[in-house]
Each structure stands twice: as structure tokens, then as C-alpha cells.
N, C-alpha and C positions, 0 to 999 in steps of 0.2 A: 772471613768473618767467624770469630769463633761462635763456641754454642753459647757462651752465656748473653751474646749479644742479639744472636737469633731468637732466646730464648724471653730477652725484654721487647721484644719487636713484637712475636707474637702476643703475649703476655697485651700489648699495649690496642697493637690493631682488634684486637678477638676482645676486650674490654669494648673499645668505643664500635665496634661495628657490632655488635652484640646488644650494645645499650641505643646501638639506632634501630636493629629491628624491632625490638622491645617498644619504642616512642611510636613506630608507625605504625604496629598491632595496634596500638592503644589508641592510636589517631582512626584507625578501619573500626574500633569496635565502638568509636561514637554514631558511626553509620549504621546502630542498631536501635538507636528512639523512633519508633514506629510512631509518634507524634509528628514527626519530621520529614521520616521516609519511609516507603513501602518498598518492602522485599518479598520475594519466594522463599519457599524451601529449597527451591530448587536453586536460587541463585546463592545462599547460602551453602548448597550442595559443591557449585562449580567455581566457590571462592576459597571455602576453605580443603575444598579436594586438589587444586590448584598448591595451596599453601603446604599443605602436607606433602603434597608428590618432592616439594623442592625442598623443603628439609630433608626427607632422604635422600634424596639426589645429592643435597651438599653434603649430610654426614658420610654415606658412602665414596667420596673423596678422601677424608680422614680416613677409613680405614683399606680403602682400593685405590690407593693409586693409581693412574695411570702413566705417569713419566717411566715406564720399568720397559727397557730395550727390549723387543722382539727374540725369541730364541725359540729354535728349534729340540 
């Protein structure tokens, strides 16, 4: 596969899986009308420390690989 085809692959998946975390943010942040539902701080605390832990965790894949052979 060359690069430029890798390069529209990415390009394409990181578009549309990019534009669905974006929709489901958006869909969790209507779980904030306190007309509707009652929340903590604290569950607030263990959703979005939840949501952050895992954006790092995926950006540190872009720049840590792990697929690198073992070597002494």
C-alpha cells in the first residue's frame, strides 16, 4: 500500500471517527439540564476524569508507539 493511499485512509477514518466523538460529547453534554437530571460534582468529577484519562491514553499512542521489537 503506498503512502498516499495510507495517507487518504487516515485522512478519512480520523475525519469521521473524530466527527462521532464530537456527536456523542454533544449527546452527554444534554445530560446537563438540571430540569431533567440531577448530578454531583462528584459524578461530574468521575466522568469527565474518565474522559480525559482516555484522551491521553489515545494521544500517547500517536506519539509512543508500541509495536517497536524488544531490544537489548
Amino acid at each position: 500500500m503506498d503512502n498516499n493511499t495510507k495517507r487518504e485512509n487516515f485522512k478519512r477514518l480520523a475525519v469521521y471517527r473524530t466527527n462521532e466523538v464530537l456527536k456523542r460529547l454533544k449527546v452527554l453534554g444534554n445530560c446537563s439540564n438540571r430540569s431533567v437530571y440531577e448530578y454531583t460534582e462528584d459524578d461530574l468529577n468521575k466522568i469527565f476524569g474518565e474522559i480525559e484519562r482516555k484522551v491521553k491514553e489515545t494521544k500517547a499512542k500517536f506519539h509512543y508507539p508500541k509495536n517497536k521489537p524488544f531490544q537489548l
